[in-house]
N, CA, C and O atoms as a CHARMM CRD file, in Angstrom:
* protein
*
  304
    1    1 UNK  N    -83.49600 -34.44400  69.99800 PROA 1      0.00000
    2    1 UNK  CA   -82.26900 -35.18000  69.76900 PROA 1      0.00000
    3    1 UNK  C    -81.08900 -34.22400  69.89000 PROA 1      0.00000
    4    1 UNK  O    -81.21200 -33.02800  69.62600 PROA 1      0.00000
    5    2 UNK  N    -80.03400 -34.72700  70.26000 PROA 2      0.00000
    6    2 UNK  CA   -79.23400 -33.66200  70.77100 PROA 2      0.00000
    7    2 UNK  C    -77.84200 -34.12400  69.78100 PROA 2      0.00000
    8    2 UNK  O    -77.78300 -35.28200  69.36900 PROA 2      0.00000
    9    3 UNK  N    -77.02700 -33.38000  69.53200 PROA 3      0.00000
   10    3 UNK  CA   -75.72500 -33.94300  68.75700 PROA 3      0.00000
   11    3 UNK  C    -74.33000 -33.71800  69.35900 PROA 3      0.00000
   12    3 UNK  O    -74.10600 -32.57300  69.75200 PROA 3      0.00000
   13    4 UNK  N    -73.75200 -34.26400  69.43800 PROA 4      0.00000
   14    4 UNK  CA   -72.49200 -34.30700  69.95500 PROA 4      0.00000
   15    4 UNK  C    -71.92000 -33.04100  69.66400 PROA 4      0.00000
   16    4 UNK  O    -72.43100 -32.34500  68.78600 PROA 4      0.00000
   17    5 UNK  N    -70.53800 -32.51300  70.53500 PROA 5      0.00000
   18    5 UNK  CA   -69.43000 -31.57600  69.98100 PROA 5      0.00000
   19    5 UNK  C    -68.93300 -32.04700  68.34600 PROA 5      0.00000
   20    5 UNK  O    -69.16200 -31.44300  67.29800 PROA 5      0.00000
   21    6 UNK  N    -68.16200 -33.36600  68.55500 PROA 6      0.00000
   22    6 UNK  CA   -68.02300 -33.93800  67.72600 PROA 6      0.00000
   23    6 UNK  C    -68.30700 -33.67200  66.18300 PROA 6      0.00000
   24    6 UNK  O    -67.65000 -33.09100  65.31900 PROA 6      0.00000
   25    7 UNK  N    -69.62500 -34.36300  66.16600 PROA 7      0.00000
   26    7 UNK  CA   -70.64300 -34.23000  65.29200 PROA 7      0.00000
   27    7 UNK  C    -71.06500 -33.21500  64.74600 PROA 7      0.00000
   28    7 UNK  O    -71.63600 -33.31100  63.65900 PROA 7      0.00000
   29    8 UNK  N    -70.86900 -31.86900  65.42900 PROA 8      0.00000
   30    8 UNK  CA   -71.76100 -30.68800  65.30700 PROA 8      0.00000
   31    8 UNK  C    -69.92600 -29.94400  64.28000 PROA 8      0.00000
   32    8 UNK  O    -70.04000 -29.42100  63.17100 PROA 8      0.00000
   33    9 UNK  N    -68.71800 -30.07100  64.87500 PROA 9      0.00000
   34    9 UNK  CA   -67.49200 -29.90900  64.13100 PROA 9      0.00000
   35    9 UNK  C    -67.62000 -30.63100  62.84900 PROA 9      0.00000
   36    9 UNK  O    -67.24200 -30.14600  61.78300 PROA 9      0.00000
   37   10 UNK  N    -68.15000 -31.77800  62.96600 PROA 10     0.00000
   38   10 UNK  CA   -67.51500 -32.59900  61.64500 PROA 10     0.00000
   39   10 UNK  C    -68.64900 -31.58800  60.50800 PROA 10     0.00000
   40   10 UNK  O    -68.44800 -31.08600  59.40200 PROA 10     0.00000
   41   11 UNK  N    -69.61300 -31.61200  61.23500 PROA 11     0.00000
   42   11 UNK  CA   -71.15800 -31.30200  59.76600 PROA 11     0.00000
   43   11 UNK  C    -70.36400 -29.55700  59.86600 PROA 11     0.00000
   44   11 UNK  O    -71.23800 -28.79800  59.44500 PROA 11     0.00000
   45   12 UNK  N    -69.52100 -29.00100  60.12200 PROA 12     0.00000
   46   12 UNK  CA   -69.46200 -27.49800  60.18300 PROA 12     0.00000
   47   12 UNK  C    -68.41900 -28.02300  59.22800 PROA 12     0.00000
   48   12 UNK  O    -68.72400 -27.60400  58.11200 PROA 12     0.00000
   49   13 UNK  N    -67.61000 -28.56300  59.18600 PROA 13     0.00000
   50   13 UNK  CA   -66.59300 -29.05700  58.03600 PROA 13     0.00000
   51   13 UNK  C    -67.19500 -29.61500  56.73600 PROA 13     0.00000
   52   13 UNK  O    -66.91800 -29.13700  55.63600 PROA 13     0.00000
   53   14 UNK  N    -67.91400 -30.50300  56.88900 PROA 14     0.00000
   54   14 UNK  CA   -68.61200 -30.67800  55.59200 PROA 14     0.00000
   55   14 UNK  C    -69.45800 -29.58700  55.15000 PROA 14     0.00000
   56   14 UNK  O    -69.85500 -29.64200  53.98600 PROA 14     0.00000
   57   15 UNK  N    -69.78900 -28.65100  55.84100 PROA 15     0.00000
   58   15 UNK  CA   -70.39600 -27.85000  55.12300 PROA 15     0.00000
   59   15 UNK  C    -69.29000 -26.99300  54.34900 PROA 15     0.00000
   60   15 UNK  O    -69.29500 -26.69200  53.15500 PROA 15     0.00000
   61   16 UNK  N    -68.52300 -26.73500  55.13800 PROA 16     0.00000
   62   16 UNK  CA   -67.42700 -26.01200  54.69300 PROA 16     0.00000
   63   16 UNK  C    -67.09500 -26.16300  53.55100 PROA 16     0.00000
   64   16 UNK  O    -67.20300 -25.37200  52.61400 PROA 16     0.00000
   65   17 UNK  N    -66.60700 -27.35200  53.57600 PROA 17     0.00000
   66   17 UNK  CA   -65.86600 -27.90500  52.40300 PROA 17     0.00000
   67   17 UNK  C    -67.03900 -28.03700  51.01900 PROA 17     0.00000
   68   17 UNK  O    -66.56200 -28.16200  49.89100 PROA 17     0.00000
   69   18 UNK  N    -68.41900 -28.00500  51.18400 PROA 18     0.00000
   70   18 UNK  CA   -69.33400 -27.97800  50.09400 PROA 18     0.00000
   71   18 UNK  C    -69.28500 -26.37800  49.60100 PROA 18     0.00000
   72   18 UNK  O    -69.41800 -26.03600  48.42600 PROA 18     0.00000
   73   19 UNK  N    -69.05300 -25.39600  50.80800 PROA 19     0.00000
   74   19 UNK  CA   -69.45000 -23.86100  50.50700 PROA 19     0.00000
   75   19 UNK  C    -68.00000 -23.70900  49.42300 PROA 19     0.00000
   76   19 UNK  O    -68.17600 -22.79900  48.61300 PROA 19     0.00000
   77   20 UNK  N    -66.55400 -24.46000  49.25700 PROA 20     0.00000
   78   20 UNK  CA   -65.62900 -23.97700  48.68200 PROA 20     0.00000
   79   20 UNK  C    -65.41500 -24.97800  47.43800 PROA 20     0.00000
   80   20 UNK  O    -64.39900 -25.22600  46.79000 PROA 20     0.00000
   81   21 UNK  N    -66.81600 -25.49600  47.32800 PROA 21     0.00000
   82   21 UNK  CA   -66.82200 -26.24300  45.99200 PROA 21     0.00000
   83   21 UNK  C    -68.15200 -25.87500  45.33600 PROA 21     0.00000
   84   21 UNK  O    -68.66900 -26.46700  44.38800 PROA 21     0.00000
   85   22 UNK  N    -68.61100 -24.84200  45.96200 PROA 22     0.00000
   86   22 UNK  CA   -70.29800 -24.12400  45.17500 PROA 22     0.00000
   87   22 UNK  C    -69.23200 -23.28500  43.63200 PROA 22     0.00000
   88   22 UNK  O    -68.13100 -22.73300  43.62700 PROA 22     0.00000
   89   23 UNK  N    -70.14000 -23.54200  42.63200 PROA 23     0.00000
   90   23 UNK  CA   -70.08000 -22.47800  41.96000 PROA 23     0.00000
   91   23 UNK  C    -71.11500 -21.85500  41.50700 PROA 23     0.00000
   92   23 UNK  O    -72.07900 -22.36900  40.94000 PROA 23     0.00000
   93   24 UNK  N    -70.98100 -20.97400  41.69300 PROA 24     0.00000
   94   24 UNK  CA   -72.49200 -20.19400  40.92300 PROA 24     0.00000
   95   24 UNK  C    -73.20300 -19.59900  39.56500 PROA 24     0.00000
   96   24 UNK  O    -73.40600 -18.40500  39.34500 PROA 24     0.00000
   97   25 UNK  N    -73.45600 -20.43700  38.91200 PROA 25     0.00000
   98   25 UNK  CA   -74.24200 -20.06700  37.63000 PROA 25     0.00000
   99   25 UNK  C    -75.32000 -19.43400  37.16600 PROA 25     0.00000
  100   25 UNK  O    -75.46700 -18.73200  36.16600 PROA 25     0.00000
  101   26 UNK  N    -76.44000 -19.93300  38.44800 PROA 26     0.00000
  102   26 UNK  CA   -77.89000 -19.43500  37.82800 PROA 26     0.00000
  103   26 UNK  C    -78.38300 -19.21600  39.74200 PROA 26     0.00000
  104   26 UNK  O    -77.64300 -19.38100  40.71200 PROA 26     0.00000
  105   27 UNK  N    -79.98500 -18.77000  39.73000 PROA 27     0.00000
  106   27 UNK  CA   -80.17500 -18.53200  40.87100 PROA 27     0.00000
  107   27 UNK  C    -80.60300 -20.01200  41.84900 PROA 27     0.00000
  108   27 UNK  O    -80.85200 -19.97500  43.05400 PROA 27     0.00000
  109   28 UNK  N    -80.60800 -20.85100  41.27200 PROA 28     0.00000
  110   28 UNK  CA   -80.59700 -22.27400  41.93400 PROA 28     0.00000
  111   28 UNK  C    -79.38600 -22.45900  42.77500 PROA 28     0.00000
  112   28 UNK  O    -79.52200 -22.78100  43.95500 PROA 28     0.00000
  113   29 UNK  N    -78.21900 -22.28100  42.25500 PROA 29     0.00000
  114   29 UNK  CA   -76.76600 -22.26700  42.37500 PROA 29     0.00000
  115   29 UNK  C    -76.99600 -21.07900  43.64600 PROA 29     0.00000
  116   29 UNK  O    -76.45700 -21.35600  44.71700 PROA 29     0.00000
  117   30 UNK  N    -77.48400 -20.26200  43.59200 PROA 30     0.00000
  118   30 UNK  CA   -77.12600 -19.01500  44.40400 PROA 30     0.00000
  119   30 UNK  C    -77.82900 -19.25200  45.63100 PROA 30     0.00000
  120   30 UNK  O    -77.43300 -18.81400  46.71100 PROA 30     0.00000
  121   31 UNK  N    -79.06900 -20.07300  45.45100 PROA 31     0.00000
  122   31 UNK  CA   -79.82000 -20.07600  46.55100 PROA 31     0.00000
  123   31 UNK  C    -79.08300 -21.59100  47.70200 PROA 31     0.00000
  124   31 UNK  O    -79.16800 -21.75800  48.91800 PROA 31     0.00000
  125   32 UNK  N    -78.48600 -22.34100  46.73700 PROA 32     0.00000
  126   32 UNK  CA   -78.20300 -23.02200  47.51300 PROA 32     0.00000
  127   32 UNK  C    -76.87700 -22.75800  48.31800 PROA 32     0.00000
  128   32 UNK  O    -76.60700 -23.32200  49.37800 PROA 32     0.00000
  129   33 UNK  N    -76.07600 -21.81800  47.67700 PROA 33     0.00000
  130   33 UNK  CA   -75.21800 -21.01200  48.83200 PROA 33     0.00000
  131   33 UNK  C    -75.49000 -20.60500  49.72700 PROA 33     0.00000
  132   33 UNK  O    -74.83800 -20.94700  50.71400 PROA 33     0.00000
  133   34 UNK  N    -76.75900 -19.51600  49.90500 PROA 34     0.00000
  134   34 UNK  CA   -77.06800 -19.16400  50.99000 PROA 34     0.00000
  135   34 UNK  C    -77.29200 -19.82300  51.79300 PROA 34     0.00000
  136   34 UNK  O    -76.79700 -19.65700  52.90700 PROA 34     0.00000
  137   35 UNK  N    -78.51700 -21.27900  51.37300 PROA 35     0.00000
  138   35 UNK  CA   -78.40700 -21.97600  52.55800 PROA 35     0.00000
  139   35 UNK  C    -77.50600 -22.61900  53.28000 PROA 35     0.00000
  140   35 UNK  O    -77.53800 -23.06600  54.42600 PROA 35     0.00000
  141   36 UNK  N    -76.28000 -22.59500  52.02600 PROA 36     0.00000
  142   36 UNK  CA   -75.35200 -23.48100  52.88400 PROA 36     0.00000
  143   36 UNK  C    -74.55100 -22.45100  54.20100 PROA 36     0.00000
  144   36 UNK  O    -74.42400 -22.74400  55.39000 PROA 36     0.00000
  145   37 UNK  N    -74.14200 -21.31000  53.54700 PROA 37     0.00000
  146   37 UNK  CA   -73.93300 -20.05300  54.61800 PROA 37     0.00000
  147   37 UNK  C    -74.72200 -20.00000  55.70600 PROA 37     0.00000
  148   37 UNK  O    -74.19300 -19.74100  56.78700 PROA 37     0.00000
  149   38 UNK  N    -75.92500 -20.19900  55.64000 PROA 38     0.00000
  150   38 UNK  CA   -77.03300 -20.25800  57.16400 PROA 38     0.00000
  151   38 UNK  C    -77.04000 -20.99100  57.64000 PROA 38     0.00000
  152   38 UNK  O    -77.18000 -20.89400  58.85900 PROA 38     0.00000
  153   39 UNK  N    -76.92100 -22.02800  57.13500 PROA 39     0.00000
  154   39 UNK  CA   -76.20000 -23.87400  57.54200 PROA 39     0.00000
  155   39 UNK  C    -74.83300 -23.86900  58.52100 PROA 39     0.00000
  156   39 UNK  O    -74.44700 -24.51000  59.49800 PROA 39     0.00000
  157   40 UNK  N    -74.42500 -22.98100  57.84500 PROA 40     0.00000
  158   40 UNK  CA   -72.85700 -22.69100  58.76100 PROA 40     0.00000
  159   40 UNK  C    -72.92300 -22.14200  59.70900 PROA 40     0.00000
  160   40 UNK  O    -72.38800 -22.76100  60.62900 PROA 40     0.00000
  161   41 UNK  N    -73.29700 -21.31400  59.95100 PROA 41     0.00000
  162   41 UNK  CA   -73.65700 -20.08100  60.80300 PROA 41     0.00000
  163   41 UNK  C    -74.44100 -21.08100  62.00500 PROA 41     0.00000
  164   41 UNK  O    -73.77700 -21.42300  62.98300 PROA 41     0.00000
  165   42 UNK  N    -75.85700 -21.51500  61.87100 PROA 42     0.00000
  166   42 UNK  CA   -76.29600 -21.93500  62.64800 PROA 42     0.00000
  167   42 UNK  C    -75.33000 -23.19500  62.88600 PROA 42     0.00000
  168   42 UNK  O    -74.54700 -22.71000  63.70300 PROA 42     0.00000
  169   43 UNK  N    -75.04600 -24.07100  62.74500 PROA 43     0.00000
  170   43 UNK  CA   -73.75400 -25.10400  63.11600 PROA 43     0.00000
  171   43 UNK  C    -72.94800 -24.68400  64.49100 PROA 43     0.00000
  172   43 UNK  O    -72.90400 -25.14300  65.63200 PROA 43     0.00000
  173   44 UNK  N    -72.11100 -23.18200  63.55400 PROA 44     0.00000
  174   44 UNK  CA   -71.50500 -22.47500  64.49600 PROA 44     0.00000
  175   44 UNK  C    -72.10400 -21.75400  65.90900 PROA 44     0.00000
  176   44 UNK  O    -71.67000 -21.53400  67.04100 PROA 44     0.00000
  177   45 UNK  N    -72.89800 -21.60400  65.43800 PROA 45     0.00000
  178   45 UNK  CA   -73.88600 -20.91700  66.96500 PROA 45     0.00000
  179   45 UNK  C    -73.74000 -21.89700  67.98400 PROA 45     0.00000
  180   45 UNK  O    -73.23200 -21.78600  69.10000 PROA 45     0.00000
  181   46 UNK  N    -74.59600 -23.48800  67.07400 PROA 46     0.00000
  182   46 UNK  CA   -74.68500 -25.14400  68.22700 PROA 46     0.00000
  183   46 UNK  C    -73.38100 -25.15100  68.90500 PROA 46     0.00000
  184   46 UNK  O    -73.22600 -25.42400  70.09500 PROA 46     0.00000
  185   47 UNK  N    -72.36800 -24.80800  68.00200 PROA 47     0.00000
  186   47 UNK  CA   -70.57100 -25.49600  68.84400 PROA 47     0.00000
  187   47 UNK  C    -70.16400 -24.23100  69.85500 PROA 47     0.00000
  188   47 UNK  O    -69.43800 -24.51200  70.80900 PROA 47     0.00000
  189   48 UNK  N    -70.64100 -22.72500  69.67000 PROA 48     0.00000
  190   48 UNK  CA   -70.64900 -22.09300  70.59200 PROA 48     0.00000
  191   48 UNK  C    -69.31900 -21.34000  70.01100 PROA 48     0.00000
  192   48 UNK  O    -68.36700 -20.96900  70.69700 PROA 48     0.00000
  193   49 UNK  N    -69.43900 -21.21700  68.82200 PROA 49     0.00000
  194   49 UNK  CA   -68.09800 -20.32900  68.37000 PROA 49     0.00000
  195   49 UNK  C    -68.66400 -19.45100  67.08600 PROA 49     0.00000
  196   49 UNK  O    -69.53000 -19.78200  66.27700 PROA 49     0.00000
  197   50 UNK  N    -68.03100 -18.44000  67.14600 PROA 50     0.00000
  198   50 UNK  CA   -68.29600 -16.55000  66.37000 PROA 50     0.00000
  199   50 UNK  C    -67.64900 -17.51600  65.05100 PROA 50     0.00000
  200   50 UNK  O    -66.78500 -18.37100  64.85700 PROA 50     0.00000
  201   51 UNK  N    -68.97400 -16.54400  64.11700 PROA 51     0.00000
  202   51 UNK  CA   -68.31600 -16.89700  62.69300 PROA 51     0.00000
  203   51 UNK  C    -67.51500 -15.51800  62.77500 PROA 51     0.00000
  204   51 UNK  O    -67.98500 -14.38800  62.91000 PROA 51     0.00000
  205   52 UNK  N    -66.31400 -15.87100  62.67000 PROA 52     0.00000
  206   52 UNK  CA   -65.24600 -14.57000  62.60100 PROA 52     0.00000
  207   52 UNK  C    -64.06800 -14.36800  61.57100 PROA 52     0.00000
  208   52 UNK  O    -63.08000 -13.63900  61.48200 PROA 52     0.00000
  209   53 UNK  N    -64.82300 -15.65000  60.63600 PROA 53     0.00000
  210   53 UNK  CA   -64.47600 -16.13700  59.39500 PROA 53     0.00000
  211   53 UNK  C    -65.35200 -16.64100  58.33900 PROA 53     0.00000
  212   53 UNK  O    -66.07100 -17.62900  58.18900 PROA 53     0.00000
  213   54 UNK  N    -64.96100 -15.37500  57.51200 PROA 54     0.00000
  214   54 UNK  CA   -66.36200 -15.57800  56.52900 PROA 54     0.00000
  215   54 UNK  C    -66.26200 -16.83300  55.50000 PROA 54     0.00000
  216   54 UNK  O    -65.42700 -17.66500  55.85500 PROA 54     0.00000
  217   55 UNK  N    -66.76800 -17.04900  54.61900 PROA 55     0.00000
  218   55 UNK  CA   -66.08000 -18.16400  53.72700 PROA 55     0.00000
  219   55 UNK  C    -65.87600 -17.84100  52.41900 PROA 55     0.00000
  220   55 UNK  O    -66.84000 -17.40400  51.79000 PROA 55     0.00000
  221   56 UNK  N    -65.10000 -17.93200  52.02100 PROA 56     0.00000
  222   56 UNK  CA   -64.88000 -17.48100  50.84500 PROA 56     0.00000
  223   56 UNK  C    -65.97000 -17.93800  49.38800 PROA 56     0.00000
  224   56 UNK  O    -66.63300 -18.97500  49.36000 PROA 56     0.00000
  225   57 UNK  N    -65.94000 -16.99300  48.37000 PROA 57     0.00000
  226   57 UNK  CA   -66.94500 -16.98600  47.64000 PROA 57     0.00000
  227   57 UNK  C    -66.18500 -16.52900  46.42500 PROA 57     0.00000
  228   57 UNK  O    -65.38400 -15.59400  46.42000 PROA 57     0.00000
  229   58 UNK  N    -66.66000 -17.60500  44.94500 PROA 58     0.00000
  230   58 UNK  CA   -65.89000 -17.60900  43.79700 PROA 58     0.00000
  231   58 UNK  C    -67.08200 -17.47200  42.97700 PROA 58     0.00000
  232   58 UNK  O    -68.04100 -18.22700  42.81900 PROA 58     0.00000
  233   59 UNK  N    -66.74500 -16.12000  42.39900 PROA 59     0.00000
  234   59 UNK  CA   -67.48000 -15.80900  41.40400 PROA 59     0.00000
  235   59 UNK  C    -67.31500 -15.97500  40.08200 PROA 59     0.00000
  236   59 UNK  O    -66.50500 -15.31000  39.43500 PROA 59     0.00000
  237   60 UNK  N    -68.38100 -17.24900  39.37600 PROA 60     0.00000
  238   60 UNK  CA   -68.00600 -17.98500  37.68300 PROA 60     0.00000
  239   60 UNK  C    -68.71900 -16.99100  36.84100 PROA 60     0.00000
  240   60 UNK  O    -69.86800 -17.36600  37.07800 PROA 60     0.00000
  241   61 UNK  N    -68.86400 -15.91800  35.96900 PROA 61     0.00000
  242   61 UNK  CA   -69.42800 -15.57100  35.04100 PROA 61     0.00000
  243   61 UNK  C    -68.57800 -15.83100  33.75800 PROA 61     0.00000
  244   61 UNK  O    -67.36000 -15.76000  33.59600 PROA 61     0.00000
  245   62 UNK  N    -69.47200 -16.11900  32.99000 PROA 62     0.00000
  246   62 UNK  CA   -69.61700 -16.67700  31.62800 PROA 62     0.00000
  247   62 UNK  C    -68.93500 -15.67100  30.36200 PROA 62     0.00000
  248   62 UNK  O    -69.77800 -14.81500  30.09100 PROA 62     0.00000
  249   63 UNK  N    -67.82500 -15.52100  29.60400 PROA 63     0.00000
  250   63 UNK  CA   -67.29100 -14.61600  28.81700 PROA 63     0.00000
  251   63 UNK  C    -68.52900 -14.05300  27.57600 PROA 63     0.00000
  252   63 UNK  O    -69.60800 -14.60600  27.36400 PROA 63     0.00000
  253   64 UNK  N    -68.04800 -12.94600  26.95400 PROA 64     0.00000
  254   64 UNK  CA   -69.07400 -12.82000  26.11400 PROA 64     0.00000
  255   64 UNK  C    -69.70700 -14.03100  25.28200 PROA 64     0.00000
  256   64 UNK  O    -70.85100 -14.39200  25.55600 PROA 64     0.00000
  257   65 UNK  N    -69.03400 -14.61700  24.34600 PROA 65     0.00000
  258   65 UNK  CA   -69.57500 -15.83100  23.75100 PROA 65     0.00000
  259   65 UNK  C    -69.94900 -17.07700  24.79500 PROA 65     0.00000
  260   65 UNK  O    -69.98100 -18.26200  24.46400 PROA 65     0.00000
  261   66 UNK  N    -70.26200 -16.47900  26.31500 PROA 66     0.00000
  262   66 UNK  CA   -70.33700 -17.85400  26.88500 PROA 66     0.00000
  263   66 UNK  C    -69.51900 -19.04300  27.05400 PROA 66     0.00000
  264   66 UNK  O    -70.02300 -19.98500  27.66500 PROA 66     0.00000
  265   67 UNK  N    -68.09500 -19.16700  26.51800 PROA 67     0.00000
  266   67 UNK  CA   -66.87000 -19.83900  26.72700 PROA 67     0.00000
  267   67 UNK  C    -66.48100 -19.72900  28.07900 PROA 67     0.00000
  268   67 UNK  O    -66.83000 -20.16200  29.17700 PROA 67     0.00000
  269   68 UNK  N    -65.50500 -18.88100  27.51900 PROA 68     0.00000
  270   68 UNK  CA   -64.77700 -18.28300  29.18500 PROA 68     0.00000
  271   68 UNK  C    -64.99000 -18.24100  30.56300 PROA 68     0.00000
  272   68 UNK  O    -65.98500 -17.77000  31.11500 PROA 68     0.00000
  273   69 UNK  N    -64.27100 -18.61800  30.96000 PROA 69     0.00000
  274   69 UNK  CA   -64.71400 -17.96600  33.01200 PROA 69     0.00000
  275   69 UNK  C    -63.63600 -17.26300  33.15800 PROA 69     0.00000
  276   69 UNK  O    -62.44600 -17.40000  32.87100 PROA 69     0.00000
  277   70 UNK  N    -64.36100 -16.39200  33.71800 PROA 70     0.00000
  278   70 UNK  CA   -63.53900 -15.64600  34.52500 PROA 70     0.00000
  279   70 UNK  C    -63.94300 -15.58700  36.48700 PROA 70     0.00000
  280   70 UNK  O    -65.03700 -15.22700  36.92000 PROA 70     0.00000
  281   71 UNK  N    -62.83800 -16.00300  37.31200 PROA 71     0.00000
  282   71 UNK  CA   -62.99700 -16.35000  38.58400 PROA 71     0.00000
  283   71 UNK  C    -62.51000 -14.97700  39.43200 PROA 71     0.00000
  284   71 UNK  O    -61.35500 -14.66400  39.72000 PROA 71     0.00000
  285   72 UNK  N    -63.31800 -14.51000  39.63100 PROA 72     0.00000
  286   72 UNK  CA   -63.10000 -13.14900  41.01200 PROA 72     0.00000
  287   72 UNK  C    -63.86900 -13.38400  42.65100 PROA 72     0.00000
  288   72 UNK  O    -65.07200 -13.53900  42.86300 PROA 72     0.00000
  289   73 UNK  N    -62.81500 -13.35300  43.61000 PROA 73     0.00000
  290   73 UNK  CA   -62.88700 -13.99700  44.69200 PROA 73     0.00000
  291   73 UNK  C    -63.56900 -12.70200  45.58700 PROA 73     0.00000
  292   73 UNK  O    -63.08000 -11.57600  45.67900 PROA 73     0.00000
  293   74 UNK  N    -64.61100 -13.09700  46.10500 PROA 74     0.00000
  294   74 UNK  CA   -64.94100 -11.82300  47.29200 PROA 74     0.00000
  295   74 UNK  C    -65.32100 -12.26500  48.39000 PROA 74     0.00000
  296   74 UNK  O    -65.61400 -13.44900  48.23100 PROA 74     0.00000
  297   75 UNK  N    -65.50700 -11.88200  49.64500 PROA 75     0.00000
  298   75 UNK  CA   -65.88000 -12.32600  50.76600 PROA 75     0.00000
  299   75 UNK  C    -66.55900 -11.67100  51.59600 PROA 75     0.00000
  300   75 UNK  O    -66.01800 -10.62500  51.95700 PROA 75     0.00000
  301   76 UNK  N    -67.71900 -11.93300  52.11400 PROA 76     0.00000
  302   76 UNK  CA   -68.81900 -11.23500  53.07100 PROA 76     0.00000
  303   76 UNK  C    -68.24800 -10.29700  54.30200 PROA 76     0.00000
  304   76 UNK  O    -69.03400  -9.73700  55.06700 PROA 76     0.00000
């Protein structure tokens, strides 16, 4: 089955837009980033364009008493 240009843009956007609403808590959370990152990547390969833009990545850890977040942004 083959997928459109189209199609192959729109699912590289929805992925997108899921990778900048991940947060990461535990390694469930973490694993499903990655796939979504390999998800992207291969997407990008199908449409024939360089990931030459990484995606950004928000890091949630938990304050001492477990309250708090604190959000620090890094990128691959």
């Amino acid at each position: 089955m083959a997928l459109s240009r189209g199609t192959v843009e729109t699912l590289i956007d929805l992925v997108e837009i899921k990778l900048s609403c991940v947060e990461v808590y535990d390694r469930d959370d973490a694993r499903e980033l990655a796939r979504l990152e390999q998800s992207r990547r291969e997407l990008l390969a199908l449409a024939g364009r360089e990931d030459n833009e990484p995606a950004e990545i928000v890091k949630i850890s938990r304050g001492a008493r477990g309250r708090g977040r604190t959000r620090s942004t890094a990128t691959h």
